[in-house]
DODO-154356 format. One record per residue: x, z, y of N, C-alpha, C in turn. Coordinates in steps of 0.1 Angstrom, whole numbers, plus 5000, padded with zeros to 4 digits. Layout:
<nodes>
XZYXZYXZY
...
</nodes>
This chain:
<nodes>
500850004988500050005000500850005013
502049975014503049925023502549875033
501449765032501549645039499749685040
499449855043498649905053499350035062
499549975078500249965086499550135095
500350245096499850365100499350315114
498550345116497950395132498150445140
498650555136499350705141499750745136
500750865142501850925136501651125143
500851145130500551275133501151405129
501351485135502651615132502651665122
503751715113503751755100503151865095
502451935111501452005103500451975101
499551895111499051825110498251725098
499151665091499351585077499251655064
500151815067500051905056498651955057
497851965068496852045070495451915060
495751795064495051715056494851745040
496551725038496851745021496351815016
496051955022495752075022493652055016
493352015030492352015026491751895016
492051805015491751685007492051774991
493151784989493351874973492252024969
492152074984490852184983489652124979
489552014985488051964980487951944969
488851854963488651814946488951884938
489851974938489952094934489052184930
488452234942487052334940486152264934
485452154940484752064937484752024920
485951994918485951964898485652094891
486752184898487452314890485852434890
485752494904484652554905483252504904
483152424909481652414912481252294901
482252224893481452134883480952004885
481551934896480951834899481751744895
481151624896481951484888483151424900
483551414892484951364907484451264918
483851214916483351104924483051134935
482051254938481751344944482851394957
483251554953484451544962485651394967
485851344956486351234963485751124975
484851114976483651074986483451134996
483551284995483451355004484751365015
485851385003487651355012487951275021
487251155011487150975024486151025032
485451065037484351115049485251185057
485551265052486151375060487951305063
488551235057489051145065488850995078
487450975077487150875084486750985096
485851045095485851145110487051175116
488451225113489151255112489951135125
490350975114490350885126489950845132
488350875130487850885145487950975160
488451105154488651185165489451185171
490851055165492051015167491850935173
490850845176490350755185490850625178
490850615166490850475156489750395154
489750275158488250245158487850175143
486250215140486050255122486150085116
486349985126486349895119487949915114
488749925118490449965112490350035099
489250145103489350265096489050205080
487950105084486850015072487949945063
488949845074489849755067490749825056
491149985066492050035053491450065037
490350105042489550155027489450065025
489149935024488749805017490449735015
491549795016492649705017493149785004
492649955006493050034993491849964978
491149984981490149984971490849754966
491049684971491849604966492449604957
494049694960494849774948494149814938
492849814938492549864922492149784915
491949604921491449534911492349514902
493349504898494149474887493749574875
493449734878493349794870491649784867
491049734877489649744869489749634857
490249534857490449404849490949484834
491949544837492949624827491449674821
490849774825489849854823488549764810
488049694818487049624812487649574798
488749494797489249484787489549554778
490049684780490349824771489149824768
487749814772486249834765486149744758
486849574760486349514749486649554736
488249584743489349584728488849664720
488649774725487749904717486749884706
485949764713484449784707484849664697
485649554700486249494690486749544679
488049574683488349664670487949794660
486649824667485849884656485149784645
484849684653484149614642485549484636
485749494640486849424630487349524620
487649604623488049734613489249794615
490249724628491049764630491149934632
490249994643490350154647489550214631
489050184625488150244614489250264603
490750114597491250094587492250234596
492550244605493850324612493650444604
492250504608491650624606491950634592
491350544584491550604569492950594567
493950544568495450534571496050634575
495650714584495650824591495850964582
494050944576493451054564494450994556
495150924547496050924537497050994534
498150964552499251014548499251134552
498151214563498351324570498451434567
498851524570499351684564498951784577
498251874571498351974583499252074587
500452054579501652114583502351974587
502552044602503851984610502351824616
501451894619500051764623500251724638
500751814647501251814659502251744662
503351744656504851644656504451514649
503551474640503051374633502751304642
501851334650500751264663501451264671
502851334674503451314687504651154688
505051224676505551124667505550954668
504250954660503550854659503550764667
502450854680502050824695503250754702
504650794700505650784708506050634705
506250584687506950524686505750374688
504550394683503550314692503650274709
503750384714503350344724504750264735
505850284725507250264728506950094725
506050074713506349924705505149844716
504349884724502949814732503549814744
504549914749504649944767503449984773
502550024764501250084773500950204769
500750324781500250434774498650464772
498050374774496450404778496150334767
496750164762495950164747496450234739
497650304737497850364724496950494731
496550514740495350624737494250604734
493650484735492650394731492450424717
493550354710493450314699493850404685
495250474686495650554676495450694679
495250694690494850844696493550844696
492550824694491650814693491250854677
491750754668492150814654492550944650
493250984658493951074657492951214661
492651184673491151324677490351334667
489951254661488951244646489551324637
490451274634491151314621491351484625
491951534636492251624640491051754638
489451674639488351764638487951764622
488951684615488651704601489351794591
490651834601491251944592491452104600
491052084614490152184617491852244627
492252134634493352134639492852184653
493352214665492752224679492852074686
492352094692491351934695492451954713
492852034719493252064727494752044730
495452084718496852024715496951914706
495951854699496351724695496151614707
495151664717494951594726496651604734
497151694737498551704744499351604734
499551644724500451544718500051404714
498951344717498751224719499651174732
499051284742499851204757500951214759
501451334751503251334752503351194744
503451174731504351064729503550934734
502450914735501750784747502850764760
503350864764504050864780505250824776
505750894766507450854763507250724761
506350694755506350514751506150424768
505250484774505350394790506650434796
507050554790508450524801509850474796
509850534785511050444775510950304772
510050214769509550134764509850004774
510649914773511449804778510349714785
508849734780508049644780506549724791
506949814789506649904798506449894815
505049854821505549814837506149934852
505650054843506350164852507650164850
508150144838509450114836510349974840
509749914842510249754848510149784865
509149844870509049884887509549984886
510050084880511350174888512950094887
512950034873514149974879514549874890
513449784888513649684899513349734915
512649824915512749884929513549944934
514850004930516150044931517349964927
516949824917517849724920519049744906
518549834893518849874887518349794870
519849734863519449664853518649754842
517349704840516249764831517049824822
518049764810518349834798519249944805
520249964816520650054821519650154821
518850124831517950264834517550324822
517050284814516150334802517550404795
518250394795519950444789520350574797
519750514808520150654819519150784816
517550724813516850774810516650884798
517650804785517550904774518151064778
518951064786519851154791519251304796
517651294794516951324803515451374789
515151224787514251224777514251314764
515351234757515451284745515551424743
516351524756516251684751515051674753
513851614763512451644766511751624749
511951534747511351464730511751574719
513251624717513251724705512751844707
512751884720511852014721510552014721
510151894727508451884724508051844711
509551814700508951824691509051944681
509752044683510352154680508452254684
508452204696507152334697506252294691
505952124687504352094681504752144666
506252194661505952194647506052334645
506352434656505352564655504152624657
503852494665502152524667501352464657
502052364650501352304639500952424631
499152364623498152454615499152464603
498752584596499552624584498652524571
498952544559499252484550497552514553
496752614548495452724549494752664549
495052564563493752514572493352424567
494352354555493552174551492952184540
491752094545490552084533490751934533
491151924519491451814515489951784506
489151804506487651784501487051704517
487151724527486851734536487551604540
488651574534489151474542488651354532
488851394517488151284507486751234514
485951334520484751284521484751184531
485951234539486151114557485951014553
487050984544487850884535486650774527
485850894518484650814511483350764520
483250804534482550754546482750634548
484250674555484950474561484850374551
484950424536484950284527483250244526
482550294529480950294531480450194542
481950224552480950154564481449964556
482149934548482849794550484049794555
484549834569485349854574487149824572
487049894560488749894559489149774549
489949724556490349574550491949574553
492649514547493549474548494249394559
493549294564493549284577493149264591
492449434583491949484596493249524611
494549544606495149544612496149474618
495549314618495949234620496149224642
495049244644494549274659495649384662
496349464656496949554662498849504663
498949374651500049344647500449224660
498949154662498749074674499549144689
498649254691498749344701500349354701
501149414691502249444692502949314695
502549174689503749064691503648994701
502549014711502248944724503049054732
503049174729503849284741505049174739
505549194726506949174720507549044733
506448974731506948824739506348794752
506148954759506248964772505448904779
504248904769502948814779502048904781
501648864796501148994804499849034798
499949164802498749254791497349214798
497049114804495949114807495448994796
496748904796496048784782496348894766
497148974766497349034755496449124747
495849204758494349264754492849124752
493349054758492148934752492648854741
493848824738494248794725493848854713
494148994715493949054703492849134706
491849144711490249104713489749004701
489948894708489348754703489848734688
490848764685491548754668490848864662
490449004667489049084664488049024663
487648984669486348934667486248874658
487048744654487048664648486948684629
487748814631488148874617487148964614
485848984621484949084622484148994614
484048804609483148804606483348744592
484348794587484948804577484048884566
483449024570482949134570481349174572
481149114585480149144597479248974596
478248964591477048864598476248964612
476648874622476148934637475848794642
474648814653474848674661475348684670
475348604681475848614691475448714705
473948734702473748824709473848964705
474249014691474549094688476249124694
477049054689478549064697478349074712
477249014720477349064732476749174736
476249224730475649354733476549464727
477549434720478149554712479549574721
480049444732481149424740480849464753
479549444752478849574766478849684767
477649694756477149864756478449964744
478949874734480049964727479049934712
479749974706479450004688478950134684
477450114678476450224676477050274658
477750364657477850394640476450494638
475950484625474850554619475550584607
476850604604476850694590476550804588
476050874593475150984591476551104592
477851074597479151174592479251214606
479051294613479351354626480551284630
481551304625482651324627483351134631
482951094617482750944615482050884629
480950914628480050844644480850904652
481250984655481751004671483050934676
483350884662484850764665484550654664
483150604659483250494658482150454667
481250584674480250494686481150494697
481650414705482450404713482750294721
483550254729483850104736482750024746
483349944747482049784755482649884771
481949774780482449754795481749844800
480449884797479649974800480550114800
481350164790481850274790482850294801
483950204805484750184815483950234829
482550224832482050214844482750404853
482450504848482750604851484250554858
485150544848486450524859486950404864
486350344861486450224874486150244889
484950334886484350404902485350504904
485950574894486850664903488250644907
488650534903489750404905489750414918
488450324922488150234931488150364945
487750464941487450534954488850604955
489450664945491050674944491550654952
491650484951492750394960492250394969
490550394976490350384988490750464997
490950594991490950734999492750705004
493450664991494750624995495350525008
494350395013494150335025494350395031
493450515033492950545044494050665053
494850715037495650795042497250775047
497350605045498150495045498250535060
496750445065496450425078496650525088
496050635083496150765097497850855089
498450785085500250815086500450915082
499651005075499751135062500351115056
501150995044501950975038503151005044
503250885050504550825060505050955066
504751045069504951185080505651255071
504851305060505351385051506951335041
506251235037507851175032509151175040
509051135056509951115065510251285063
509651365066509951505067510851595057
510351575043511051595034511751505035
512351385036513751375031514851415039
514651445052515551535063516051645056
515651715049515951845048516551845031
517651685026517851765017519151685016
519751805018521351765018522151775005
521751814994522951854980522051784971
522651744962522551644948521251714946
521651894942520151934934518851954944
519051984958517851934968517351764965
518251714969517851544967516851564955
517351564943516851524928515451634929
515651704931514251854935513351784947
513551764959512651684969512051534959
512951474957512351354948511351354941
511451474931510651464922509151584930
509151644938508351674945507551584948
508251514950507351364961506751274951
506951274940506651164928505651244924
505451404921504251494918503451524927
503651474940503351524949501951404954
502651254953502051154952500851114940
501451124932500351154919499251224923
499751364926498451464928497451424940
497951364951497551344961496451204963
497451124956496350924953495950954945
496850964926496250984913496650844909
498050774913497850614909499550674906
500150614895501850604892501950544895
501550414899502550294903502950364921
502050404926502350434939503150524935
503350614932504450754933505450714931
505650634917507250544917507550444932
506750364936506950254944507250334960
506350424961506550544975507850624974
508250674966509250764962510350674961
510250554957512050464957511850414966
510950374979511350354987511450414999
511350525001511550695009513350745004
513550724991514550784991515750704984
515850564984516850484984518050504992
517750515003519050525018519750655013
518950775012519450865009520050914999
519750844989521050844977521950774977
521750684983523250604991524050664998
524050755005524450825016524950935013
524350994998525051084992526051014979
526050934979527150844974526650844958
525450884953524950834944524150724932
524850704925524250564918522850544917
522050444921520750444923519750444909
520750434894519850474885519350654885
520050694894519450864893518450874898
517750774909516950794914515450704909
516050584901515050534894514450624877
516150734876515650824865514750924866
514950994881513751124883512251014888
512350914892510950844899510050814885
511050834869510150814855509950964853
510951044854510851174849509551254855
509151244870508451294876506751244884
507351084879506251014882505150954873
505850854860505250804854505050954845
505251014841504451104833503651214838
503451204851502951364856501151294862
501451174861499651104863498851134853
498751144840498051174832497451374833
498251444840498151574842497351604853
496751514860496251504874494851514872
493651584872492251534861491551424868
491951404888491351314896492351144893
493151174889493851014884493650934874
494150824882493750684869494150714855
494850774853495450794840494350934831
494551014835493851154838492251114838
491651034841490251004843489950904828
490850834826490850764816490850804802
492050894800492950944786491451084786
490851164799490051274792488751174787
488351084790486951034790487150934770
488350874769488450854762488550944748
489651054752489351154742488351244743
487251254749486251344756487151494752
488351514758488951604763489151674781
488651754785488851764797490651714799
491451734817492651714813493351844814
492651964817492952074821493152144808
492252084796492152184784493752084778
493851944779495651914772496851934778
496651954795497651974804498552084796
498152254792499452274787499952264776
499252184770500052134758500551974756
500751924771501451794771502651834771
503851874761504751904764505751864772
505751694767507051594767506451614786
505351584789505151534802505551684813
505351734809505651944817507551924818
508051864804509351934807510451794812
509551664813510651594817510451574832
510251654838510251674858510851834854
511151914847511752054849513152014845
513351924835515051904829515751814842
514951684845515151644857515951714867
515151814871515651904880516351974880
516552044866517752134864518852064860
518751914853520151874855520751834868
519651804879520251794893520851904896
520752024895521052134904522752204896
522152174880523752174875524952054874
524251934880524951854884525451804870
524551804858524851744848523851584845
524351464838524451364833523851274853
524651344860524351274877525451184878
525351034878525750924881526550874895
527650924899528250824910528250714913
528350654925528050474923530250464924
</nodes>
């Protein structure tokens, strides 16, 4: 949002006093009082348009910014809709249904935690996306999780820990392709610079999920026979039913953009659905809208397999949209711009720099709810100044992953965070403390700044 041009330039208390209140609103508003985000968020942009009005901005400016933000979000509504096809597709092809019984095969409820973290990671490393592998094996995985009577709260965390490691490690990955290139830094470097960082984040988060993992006690393997004798009931599991997912993985592979990639392996769903499936046509359109109705009569079964179509996307697309708007608007009356200028004055030593940084990348997240902005705001606020401290600019494209692309999913008003809870009908408040990977890689971050360990000279 660069190229929405501030208006004014208002005092840093001034700007904090906004932040202040804009995060009180959504805050109370989600936290206490129970209301749908949409809500306070609506209210924030109000109470910023008064705001430059009393600044003496006139509302047609004030109109353009909101409508220049709310722009920014078409790419991800597109993303969005698609994610509903894919969904309701690969239930009826059988891809999400064969996963699931795949799932119930090898799974153990000792060490069920590190399994799914696991799993999640090395998936979401092979797509570059963290939102379909929440889509799709994470989703699997919440199911399975209510069948051996695991907590629905930490499987949910270790879904998004290893989903994130995969967007940020992951070569193919677009938060990881816009931090390097926005600091001017060769992609396989940064991701190299990255492990340095990652990987203690990765063995400890997997070290705690295999203490938190359910003891041997908990699994009812009668329970899971029965999953197991459900899905082969629906038709469902086929052999290549996993074909759509093999698709998914080789279009990442060959770097074609995920907007044809989710329609690819869509359409090779479908196709394979009628292998299985006599539907007409107006039945596939109604099931790519409204989503896929299961009637196996298995609680547990139906609640993973009624799901998907464009219809379901509607909730966060609206909170996308007003997201980014609110972000315009805060473009325009120079609340960003103020604050970033301010904090970077005040940080003169390696572990200040790397500590303000990642402030600003949590800070931004919390504040829009979009990662692409917290990475893109944050390397370009604090480029000069790692220059100037004579530092190589992968440290700065390493903390803008450590503290940016993973701290959006912990946010419950962000694109990510609006998505990943609606998908797992997880609040984000009940996975936040058990996203591990995502809590400790902005704390190692930090503490390697300040001990001045794996920090790069140019």
């Amino acid at each position: 949002m660069f190229f929405i041009e501030a208006k004014i330039k208002p005092s840093v208390l001034e700007a904090a006093f906004i932040v202040v209140m804009i995060i009180a609103m959504i805050s109370i508003g989600i936290g206490r009082l129970g209301a749908t985000p949409h809500i306070p968020i609506l209210f924030a942009i109000i109470f910023l348009i008064f705001y430059g009005l009393i600044k003496g901005i006139r509302f047609k400016t004030l109109e353009e910014s909101l409508l220049s933000g709310a722009k920014a979000s078409l790419g991800a509504v597109y993303i969005f809709l698609l994610i509903g096809i894919l969904i309701s597709s690969w239930i009826v092809s059988g891809t999400i249904p064969t996963l699931l019984y795949l799932g119930l095969s090898i799974i153990t409820a000792s060490f069920y935690y590190t399994i799914v973290f696991m799993i999640t990671a090395i998936i979401g490393t092979a797509v570059g996306s963290s939102l379909t592998t929440v889509a799709t094996i994470g989703v699997a995985f919440m199911s399975i999780a209510g069948a051996i009577d695991a907590s629905i709260a930490l499987t949910a965390g270790a879904i998004v820990s290893g989903a994130f490691f995969g967007d940020k490690m992951s070569p193919l990955s677009d938060t990881t392709n816009l931090a390097a290139s926005i600091v001017g830094v060769d992609l396989f470097e940064h991701i190299k610079n990255m492990s340095l960082t990652t990987v203690p984040a990765f063995v400890i988060s997997a070290i705690l999920y295999s203490v938190l993992s359910p003891s041997v006690e908990t699994f009812d393997a009668s329970t899971i026979a029965s999953y197991k004798a459900s899905l082969l009931q629906t038709n469902f599991i086929h052999w290549y039913a996993i074909v759509p997912l093999l698709i998914l993985i080789a279009c990442t592979l060959l770097k074609m953009p995920a907007f044809l990639t989710l329609i690819v392996s869509s359409l090779v769903a479908l196709v394979l659905s009628t292998f299985h499936m006599s539907l007409t046509f107006a039945d596939y359109s109604a099931i790519l809208y409204n989503g896929f109705v299961s009637e196996t009569g298995v609680e547990v079964i139906d609640s993973l397999l009624t799901r998907g179509g464009i219809s379901s996307m509607y909730f966060t697309i609206m909170l996308v949209i007003l997201s980014l708007s609110m972000g315009g608007l805060l473009f325009a009356l120079g609340v960003i711009q103020t604050l970033l200028s301010k904090i970077e004055k005040g940080l003169r030593s390696v572990g200040s720099l790397i500590t303000g940084t990642a402030i600003t990348a949590i800070g931004i997240n919390t504040l829009v709810g979009e990662q692409y902005l917290s990475i893109l705001l944050t390397g370009e606020a604090y480029k000069q100044k790692y220059d100037e401290q004579g530092l190589h600019p992968k440290n700065l494209s390493r903390v803008m992953e450590d503290a940016g692309t993973v701290i959006n999913p912990l946010v419950p008003w962000s694109v990510c965070g609006l998505f990943i809870a609606e998908m797992l009908d997880v609040p984000v408040m009940s996975y936040l403390p058990f996203a591990f990977f995502c809590l400790l890689s902005p704390l190692l971050t930090i503490l390697f700044g300040w001990l001045n360990v794996t920090i790069t000279k140019k």
